[in-house]
N, C-alpha and C positions, 0 to 999 in steps of 0.2 A: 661275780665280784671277787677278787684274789683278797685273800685273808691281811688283814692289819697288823705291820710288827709295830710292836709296845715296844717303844725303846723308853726307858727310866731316867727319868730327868737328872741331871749329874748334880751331886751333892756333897760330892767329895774327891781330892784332887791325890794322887799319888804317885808318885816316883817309884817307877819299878827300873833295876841299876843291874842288867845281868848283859853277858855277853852272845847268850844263848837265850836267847826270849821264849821261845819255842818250849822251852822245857815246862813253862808254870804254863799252860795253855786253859788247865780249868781252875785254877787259881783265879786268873784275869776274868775268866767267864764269870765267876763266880763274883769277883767282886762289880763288873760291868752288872752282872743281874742287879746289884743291890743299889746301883747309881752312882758309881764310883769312877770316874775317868781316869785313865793310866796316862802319863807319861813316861817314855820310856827311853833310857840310857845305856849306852853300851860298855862306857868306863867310869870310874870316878871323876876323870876331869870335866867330861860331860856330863856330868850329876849336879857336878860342882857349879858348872855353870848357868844349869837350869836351875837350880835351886836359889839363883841370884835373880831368878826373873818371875817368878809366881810365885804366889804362899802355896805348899802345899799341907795337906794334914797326916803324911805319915809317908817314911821309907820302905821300900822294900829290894832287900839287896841280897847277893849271892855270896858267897863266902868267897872263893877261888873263882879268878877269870884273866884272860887273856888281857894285856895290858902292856903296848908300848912293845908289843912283839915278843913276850914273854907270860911264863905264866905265873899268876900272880897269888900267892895260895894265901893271903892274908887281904885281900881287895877290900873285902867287906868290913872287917875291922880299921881298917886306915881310913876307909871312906865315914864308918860312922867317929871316929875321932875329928878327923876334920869339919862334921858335921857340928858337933859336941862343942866349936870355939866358937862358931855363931849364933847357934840355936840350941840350948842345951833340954829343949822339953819337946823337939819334935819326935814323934815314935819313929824308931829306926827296926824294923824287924829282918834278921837274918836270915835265910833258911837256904840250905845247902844239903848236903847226901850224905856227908859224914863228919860227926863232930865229935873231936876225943874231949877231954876232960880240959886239957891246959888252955885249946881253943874257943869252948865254952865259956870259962872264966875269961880269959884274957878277951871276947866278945861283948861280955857283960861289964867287966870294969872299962872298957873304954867306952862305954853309953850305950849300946844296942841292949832295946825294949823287950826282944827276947832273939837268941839263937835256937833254930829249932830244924830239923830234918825231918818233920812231921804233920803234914799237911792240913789235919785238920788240927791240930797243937796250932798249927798256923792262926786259922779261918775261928778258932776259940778266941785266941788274942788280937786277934782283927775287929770279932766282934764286942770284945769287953773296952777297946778304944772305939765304940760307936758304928763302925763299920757293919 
């Protein structure tokens, strides 16, 4: 008799917004373990679009990405500003590879939950919003 996958009843819904999906691979695993369903976006305008058609309970977005044929080194901060005029309390979490100082600040005043380059900094703050 071939073994039984446990797959975890989905209990939570999130918007993962990168151009490279491939990058967070144990991330996704990681929150898929806990019951958490990814949707997933490759730009803002398609972020933007999905986020008009489900509740979800939290973002998760990359900082720089490809966008309209261009690279876009601020993606993630424009996306959680625009997030910010609809829904000013959904968690928005950054995380990308490298964060100076002005970009940190300037991530956090415009409403992202946290900016971070740090994986399990990540999956800490994942889990103190419930996750």
């Amino acid at each position: 008799m071939p073994d039984i996958i446990r797959i975890p009843e989905t209990q939570k819904l999130v918007l993962s917004v990168n151009d490279k999906p491939t990058m967070e691979q144990s991330l996704f695993q990681w929150l898929h373990d806990r019951g958490v369903a990814l949707v997933r976006a490759r730009s803002t305008a398609k972020a933007m679009e999905l986020l008009g058609r489900a509740h979800y309970d939290a973002v998760i977005t990359n900082l720089r990405r490809m966008e309209y044929g261009r690279k876009h080194n601020t993606a993630g901060i424009d996306l959680t500003q625009q997030i910010r005029r609809i829904n000013p309390h959904l968690p928005i979490f950054i995380y990308t590879m490298n964060i100076d100082l002005a970009t940190h600040q300037s991530a956090l005043s415009s409403g992202a939950t946290l900016i971070t380059a740090n994986a399990m900094e990540l999956q800490v703050a994942l889990k103190q919003h419930g996750f």
